[in-house]
C-alpha positions as CSV (number, residue, x, y, z in Angstrom):
1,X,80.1,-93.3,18.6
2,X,80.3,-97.2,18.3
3,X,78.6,-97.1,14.8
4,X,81.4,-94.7,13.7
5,X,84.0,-96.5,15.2
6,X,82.6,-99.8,13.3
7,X,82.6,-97.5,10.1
8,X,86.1,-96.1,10.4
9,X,87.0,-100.0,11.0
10,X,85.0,-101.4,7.7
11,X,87.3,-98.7,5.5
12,X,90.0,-100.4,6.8
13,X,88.9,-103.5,5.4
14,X,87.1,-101.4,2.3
15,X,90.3,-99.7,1.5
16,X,92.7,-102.5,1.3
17,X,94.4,-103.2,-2.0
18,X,92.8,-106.7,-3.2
19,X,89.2,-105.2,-1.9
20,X,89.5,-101.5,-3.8
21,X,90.3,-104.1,-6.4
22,X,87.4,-106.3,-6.3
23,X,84.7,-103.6,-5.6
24,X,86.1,-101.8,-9.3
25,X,85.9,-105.2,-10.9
26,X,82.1,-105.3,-9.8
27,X,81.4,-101.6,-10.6
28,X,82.7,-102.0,-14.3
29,X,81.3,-105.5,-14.8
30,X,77.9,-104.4,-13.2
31,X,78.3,-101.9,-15.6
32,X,78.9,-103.2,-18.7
33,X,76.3,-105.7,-18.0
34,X,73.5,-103.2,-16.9
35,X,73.8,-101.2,-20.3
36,X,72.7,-104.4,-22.5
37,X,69.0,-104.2,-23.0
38,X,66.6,-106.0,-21.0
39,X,69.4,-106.8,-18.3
40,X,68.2,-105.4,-15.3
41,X,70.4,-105.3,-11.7
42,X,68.6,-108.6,-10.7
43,X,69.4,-110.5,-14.2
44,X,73.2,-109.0,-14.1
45,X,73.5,-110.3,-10.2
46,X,72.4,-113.7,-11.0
47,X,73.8,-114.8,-13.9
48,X,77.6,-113.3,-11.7
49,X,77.1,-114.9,-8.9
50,X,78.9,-117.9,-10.0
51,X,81.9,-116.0,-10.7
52,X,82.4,-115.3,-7.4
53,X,82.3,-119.1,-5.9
54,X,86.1,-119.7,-4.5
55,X,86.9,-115.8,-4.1
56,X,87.0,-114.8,-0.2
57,X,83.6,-113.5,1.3
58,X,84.3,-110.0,2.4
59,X,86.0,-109.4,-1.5
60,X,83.1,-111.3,-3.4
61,X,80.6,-109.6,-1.1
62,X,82.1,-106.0,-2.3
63,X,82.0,-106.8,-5.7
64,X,78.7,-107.8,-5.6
65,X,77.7,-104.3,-4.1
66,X,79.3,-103.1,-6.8
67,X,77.8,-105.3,-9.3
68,X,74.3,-104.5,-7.9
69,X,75.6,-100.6,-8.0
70,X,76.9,-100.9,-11.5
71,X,73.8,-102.4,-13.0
72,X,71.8,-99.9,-11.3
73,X,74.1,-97.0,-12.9
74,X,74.1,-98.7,-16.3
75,X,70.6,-99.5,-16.7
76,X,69.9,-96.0,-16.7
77,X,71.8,-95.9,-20.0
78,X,69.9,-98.1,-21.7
79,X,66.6,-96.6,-20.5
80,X,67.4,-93.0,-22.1
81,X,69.2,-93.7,-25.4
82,X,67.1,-97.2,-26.2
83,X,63.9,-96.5,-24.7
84,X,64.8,-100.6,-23.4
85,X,63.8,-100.3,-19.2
86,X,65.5,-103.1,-18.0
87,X,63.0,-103.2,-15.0
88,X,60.0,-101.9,-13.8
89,X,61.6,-99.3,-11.6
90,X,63.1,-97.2,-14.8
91,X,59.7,-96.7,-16.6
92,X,59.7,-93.7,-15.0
93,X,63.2,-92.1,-16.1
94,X,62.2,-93.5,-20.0
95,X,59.3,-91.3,-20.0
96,X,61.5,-88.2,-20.1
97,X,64.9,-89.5,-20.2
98,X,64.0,-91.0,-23.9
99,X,62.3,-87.7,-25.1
100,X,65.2,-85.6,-23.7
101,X,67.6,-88.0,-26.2
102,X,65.1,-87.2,-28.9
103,X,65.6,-83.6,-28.9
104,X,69.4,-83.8,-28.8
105,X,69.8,-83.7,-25.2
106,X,71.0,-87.2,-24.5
107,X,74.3,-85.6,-22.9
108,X,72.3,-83.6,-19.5
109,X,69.7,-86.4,-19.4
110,X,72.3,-89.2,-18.6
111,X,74.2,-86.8,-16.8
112,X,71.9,-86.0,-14.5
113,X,70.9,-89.6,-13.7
114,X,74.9,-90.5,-13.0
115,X,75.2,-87.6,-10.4
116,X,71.8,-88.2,-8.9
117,X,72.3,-91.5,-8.4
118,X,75.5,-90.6,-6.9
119,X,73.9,-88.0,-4.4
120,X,71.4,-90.4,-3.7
121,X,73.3,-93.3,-3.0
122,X,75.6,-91.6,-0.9
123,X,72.8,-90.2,1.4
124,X,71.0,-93.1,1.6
125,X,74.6,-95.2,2.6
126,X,74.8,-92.7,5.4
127,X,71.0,-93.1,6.4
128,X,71.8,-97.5,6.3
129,X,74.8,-96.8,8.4
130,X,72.8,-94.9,10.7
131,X,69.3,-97.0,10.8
132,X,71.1,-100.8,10.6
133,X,71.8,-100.7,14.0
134,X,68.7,-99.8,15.5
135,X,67.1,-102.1,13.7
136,X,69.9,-105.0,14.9
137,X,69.0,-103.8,18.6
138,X,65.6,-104.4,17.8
139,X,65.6,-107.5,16.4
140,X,68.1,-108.6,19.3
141,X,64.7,-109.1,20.8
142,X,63.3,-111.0,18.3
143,X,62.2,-114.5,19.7
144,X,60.8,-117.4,16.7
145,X,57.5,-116.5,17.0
146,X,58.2,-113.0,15.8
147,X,61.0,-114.4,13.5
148,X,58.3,-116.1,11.6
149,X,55.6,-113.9,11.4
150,X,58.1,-111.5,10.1
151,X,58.7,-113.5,7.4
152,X,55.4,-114.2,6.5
153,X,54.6,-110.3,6.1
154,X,57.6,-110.3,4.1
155,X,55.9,-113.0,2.2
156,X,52.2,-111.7,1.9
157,X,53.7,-107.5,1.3
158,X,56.0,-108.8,-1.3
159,X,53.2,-111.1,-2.9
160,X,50.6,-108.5,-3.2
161,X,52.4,-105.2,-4.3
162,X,54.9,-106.8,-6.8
163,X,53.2,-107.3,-10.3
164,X,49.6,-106.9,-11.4
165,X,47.9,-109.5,-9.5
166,X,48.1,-111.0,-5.8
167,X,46.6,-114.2,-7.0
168,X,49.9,-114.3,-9.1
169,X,51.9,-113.2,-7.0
170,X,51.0,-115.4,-4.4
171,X,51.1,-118.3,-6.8
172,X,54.6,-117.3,-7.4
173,X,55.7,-117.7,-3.5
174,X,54.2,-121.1,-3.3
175,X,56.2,-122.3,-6.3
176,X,59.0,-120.9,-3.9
177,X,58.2,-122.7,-1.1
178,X,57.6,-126.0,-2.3
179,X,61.1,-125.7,-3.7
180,X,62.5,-124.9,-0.6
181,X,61.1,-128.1,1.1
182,X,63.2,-130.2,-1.5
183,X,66.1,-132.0,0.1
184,X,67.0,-133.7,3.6
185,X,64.2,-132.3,6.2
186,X,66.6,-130.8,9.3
187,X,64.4,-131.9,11.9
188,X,64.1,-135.3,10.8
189,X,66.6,-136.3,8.7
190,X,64.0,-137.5,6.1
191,X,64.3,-136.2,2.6
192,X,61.8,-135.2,0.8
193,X,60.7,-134.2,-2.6
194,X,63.8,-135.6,-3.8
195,X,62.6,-138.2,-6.2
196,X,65.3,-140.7,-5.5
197,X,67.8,-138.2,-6.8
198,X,70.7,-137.9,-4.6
199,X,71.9,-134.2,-5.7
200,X,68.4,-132.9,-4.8
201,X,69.5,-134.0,-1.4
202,X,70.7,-130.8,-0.3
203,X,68.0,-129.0,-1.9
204,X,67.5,-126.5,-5.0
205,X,70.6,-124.0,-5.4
206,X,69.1,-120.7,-5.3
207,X,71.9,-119.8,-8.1
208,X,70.6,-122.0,-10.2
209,X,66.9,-121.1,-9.8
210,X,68.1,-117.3,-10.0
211,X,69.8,-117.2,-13.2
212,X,67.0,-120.1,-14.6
213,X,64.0,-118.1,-13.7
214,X,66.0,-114.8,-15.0
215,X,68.6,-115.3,-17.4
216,X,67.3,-118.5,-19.1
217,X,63.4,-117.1,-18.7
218,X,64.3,-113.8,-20.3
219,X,66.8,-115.0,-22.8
220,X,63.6,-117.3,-24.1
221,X,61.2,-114.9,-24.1
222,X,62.9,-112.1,-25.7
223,X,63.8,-115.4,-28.7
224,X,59.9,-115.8,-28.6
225,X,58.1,-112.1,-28.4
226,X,60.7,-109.2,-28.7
227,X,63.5,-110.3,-31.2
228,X,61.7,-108.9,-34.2
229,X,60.7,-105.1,-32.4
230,X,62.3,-102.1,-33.6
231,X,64.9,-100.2,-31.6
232,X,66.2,-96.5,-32.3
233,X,69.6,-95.8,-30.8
234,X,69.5,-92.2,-30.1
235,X,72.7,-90.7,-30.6
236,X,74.8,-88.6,-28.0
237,X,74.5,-85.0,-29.7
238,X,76.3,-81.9,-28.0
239,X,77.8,-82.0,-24.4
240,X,77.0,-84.5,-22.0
241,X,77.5,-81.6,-19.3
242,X,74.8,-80.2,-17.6
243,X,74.1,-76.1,-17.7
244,X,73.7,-74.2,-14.7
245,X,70.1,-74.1,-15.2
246,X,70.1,-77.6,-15.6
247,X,72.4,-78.2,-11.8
248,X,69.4,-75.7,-11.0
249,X,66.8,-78.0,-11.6
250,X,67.8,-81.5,-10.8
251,X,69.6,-80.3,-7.0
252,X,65.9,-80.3,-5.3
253,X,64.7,-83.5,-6.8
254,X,67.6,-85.7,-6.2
255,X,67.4,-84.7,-2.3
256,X,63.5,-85.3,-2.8
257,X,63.9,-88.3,-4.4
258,X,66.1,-89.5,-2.1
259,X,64.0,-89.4,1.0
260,X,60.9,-90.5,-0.7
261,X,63.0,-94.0,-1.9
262,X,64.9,-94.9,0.9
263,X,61.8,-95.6,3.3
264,X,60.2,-97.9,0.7
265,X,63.4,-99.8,0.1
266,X,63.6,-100.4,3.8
267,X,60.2,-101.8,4.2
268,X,59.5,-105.0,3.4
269,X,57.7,-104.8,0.0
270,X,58.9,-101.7,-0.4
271,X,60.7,-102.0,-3.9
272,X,61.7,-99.2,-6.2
273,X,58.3,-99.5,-8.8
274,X,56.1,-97.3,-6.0
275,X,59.3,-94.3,-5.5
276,X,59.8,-93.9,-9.0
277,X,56.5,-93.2,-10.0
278,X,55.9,-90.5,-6.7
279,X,58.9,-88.8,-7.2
280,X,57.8,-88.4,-11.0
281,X,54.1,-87.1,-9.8
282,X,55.8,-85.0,-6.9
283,X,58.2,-83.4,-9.6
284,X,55.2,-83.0,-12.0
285,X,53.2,-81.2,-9.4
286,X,56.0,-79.1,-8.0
287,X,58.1,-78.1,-11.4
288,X,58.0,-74.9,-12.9
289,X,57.9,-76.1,-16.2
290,X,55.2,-78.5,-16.1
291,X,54.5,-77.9,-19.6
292,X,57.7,-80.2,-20.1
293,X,56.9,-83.1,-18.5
294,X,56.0,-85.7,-21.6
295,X,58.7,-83.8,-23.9
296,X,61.8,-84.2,-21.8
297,X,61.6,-82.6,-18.6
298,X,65.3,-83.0,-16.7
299,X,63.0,-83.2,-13.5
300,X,61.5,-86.6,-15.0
301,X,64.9,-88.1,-15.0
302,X,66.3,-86.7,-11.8
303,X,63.9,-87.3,-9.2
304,X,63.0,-91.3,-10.5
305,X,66.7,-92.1,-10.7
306,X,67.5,-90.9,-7.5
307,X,64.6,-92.8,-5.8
308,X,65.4,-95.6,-7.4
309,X,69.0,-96.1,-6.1
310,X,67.9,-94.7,-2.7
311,X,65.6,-97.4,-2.4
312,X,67.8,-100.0,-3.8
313,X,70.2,-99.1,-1.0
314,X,67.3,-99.3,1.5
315,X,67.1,-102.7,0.8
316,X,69.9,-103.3,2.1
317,X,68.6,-102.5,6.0
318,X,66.6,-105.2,6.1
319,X,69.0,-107.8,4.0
320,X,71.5,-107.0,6.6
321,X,70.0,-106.4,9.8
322,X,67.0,-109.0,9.9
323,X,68.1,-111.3,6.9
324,X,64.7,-110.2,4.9
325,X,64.9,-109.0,1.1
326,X,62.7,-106.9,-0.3
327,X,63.1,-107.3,-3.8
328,X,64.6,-109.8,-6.1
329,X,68.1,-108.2,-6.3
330,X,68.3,-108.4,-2.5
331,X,66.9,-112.0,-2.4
332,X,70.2,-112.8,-5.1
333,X,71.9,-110.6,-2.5
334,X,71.0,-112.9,0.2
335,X,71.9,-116.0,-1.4
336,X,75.8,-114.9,-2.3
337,X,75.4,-114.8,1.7
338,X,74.7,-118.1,2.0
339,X,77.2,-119.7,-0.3
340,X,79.6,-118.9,2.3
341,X,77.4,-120.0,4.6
342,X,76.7,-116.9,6.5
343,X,72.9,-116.0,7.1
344,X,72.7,-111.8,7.6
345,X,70.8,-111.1,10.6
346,X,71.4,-109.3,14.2
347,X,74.1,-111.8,14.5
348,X,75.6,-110.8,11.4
349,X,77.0,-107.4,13.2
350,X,78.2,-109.0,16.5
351,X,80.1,-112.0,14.5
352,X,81.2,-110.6,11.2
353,X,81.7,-106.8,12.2
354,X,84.7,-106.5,9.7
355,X,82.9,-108.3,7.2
356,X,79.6,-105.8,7.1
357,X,81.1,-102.9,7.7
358,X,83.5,-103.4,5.3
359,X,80.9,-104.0,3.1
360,X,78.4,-101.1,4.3
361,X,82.1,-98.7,4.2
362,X,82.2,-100.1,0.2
363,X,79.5,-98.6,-0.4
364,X,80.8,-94.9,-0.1
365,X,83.9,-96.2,-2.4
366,X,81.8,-97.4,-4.8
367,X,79.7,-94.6,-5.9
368,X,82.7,-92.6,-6.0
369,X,84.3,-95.2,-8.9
370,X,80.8,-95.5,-10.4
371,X,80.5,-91.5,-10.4
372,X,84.5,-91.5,-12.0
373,X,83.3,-94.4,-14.6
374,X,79.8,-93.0,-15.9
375,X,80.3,-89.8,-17.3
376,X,83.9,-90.0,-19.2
377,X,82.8,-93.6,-20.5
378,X,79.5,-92.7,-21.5
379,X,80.8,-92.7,-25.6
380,X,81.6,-96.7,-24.5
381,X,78.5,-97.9,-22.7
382,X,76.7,-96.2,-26.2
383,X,79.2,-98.4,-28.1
384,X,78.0,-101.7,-26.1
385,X,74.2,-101.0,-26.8
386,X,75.1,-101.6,-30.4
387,X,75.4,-105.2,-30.0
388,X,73.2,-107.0,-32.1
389,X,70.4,-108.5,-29.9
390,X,70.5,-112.4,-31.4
391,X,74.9,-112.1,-30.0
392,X,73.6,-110.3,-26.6
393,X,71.0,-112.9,-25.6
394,X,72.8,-115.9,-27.3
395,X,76.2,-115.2,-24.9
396,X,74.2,-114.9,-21.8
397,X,72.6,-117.9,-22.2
398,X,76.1,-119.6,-22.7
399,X,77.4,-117.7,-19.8
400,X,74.2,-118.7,-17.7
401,X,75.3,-122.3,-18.8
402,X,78.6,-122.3,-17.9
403,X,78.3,-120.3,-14.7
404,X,75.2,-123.1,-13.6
405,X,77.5,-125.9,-14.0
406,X,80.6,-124.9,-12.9
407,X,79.2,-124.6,-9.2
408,X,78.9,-128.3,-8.5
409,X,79.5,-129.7,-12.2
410,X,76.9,-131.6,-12.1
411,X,74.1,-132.3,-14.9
412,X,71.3,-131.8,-12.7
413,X,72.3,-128.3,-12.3
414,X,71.6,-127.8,-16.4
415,X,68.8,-129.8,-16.0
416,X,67.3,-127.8,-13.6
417,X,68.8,-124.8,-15.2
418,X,66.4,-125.7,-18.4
419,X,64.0,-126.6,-16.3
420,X,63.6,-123.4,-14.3
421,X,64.1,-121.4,-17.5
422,X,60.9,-122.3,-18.9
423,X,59.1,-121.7,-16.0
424,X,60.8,-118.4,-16.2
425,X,59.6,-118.1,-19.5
426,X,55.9,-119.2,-18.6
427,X,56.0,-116.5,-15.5
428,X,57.0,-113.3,-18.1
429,X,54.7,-114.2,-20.4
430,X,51.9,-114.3,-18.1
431,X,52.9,-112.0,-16.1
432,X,53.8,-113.5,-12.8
433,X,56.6,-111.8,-11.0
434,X,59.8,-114.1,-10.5
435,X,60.6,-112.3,-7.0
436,X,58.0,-113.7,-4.7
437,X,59.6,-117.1,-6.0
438,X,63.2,-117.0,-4.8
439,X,62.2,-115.2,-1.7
440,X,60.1,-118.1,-0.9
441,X,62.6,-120.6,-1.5
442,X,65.3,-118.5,0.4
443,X,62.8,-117.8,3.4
444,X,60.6,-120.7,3.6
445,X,63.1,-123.0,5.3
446,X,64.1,-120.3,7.5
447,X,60.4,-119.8,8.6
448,X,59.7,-123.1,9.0
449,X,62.9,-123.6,11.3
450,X,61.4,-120.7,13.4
451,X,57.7,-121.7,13.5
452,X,58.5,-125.6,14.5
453,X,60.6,-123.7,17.2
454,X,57.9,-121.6,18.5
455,X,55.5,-124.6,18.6
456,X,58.4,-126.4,20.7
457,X,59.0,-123.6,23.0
458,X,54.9,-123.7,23.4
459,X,54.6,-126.9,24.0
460,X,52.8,-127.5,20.9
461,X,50.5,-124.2,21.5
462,X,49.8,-122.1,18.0
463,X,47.9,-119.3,20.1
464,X,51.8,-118.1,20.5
465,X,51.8,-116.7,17.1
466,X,49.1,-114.1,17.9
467,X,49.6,-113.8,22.2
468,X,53.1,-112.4,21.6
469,X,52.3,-108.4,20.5
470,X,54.8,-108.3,17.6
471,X,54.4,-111.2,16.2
472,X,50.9,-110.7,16.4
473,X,50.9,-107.6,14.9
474,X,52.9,-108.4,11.9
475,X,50.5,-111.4,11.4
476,X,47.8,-108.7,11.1
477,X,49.8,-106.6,9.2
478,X,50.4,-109.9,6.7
479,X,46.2,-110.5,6.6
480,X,45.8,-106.8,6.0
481,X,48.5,-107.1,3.2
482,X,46.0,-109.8,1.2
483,X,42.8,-108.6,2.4
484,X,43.4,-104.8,1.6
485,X,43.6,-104.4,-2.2
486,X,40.4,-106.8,-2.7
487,X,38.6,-105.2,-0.4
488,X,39.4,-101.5,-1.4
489,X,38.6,-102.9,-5.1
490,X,35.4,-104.0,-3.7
491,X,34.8,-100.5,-2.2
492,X,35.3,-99.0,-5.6
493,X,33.2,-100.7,-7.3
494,X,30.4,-100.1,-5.0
């Protein structure tokens, strides 16, 4: 009753004027943005987070739902008539979403993703609003020994299982958490990693490493390997609405979808790569037409599109309740949090309630604009895929510019901009996921706060990391994490 009470309250806040406003700003921007190809939600969040520096935090937090929303929505776009995934998690709707465009049935494929999406994401809102406080209870009981060990599963799970390798993914994280020890030490007061320059003093703006490592990264790469690749625009042919027969067959795999996606969102590591691809083999398996699947099955582009914004709404249970993201979009998530200062967490419901539940109740709002947008402006996104590629990648790096400096206009900012752009570069084109790097840097001072805690509350005793049960069973959990696909790989090979 409480948690419908809170809800009821956050439309309140969700409904006013000025925040209806904001959340339709973010759904069209996100949008727009999403289409382009090779944007994905976590390229379109970073290089708009500036944007939203001196707005109010419960309005800029809505339109950044809606941004992350919109780019979900529009990447879909660019996935079926371009062939172009933005990110990993769409490989699986370009398998058949592409071929369907191929045969002239552009029209039902993206038709089925927009009202998928929207089934999904409305389900999976109404599971968050459900699960979010049991897992704040929970975590109510959370002392820093558990804090930290949390944090390091989050670290180890979302090292191992995104991209190919551990060994990069782990390399990733520790480029993330020697960035986070850069500026004043808060125990001591001592700085460190500074280098004598004073605006490293309060440490490495996760902004500025976010749109570096993904706007800047990408922008360079695409300049160096995929400016000179072919691209086929299919063309919208016939209706865009779906036939009965078509309602028929996507109905069972957007519910599936959508209960396969948002328990991997929720988990740390989860991610939206590992739904995708089950929901695609579960509709494979279970279709009726499996002579389809690999020449435009409607199945192929329901099911993956629905797990994929089920889990990207699961990741919002742990942002919110325990402060941990899951995947990049949520670690760009969790640092529009901290601009204002406020660190989501257990705390996060008991001092902010209007603020996250307002946020949580924009949720519902916002798949019902994004639902309202898709389908009638489908004829517009199409239009935007048009631009040519040298004028799409040439304005976001401009816009990555300009929204770097403006948040402290300083030059060290476009230095490290540049900076962090070629190590974005270096990380795509050897294949080194970018996430595991701004989680570190977002997370690693918050563990170390709550492991130089636990050793103070000890007395200077480690043994309290694996006494306490939880935190020692998330520490196994962590070891298991690393130790599990080598030795599984060494299994196999025996």
């Amino acid at each position: 009753m409480d948690t419908l009470a809170s809800l009821v309250t956050g439309f309140g806040v969700a409904l006013t004027p000025i925040n209806l406003l904001w959340g339709f700003i973010g759904v069209t921007m996100g949008t727009f943005v999403g289409v382009l190809p090779g944007v994905g939600p976590a390229l379109t969040v970073a290089m708009l987070l500036p944007l939203t520096v001196k707005l109010d935090p419960t309005g800029a937090l809505i339109m950044f739902a809606g941004i992350y929303y919109g780019a979900m929505f529009g990447g879909s776009t660019t996935t079926i008539l371009l062939n172009a995934p933005g990110e990993s998690a769409s490989i699986a709707t370009a398998l058949e979403g592409n071929r369907m465009a191929k045969a002239g049935r552009a029209g039902p494929a993206l038709a089925t993703s927009a009202i998928g999406s929207f089934v999904a994401g409305t389900i999976a809102t109404i599971l968050l609003t459900l699960v979010a406080p049991i897992i704040v209870e929970l975590a109510l009981k959370f002392g820093p020994a558990e804090y930290f060990a949390l944090m390091v599963f989050a670290f180890t799970t979302v090292s191992a299982v995104l991209g190919a390798s551990t060994v990069r993914g782990l390399a990733a994280l520790f480029i993330g958490l020697f960035l986070g020890l850069i500026g004043i030490d808060s125990q001591t007061g001592q700085a460190r990693f500074s280098f004598g320059v004073p605006e490293l003093l309060d440490g490495v703006d996760v902004v500025v490493l976010a749109v570096g490592l993904f706007a800047v990264g990408e922008t360079l790469y695409v300049a160096a390997y995929t400016s000179r690749m072919p691209e086929t625009l299919e063309k919208l042919k016939g209706s865009i609405w779906m036939s009965i027969a078509d309602w028929k067959r996507s109905v069972m795999p957007w519910l599936r979808a959508t209960f396969i996606g948002f328990p991997f969102g929720s988990i740390p590591a989860g991610g939206s790569e590992i739904p995708t691809f089950l929901s695609y083999a579960l509709e494979k398996k279970l279709s009726q037409h499996p002579e389809e699947f690999g020449n435009g099955a409607i199945e192929g582009v329901a099911g993956p599109e629905a797990a994929n914004n089920s889990a990207a709404t699961g990741a919002l249970v742990p942002l919110l309740s325990l402060g941990i993201p899951t995947s990049a979009t949520a670690a760009i998530l969790l640092s529009a949090f901290q601009n204002y200062g406020i660190q989501p967490g257990p705390l996060l419901f008991q001092t902010q309630p209007e603020l996250v539940w307002g946020l949580i109740a924009s949720l519902y709002i916002g798949n019902v604009i994004l639902l309202i947008l898709n389908l009638p402006l489908i004829g517009i996104w199409v239009k935007v895929l048009a631009i040519p590629r040298e004028l799409l990648y040439g304005g976001i790096l401009v816009f990555a510019t300009l929204g770097a400096y403006s948040l402290h206009q300083s030059w060290v900012d476009l230095l490290t901009l540049y900076v962090f752009g070629l190590l974005g570069f270096a990380m795509r084109r050897w294949d080194i996921p970018v996430a595991p790097a701004i989680i570190g840097l977002i997370l690693g001072p918050l563990a170390e706060t709550q492991f130089r805690r636990a050793l103070a509350i000890s007395e200077g005793d480690a043994s309290v990391f694996v006494t306490q049960p939880i935190s020692a069973t998330l520490l196994a959990l962590a070891a298991a994490a690393i130790i599990g696909p080598w030795l599984w790989r060494r299994l196999k090979r025996a």
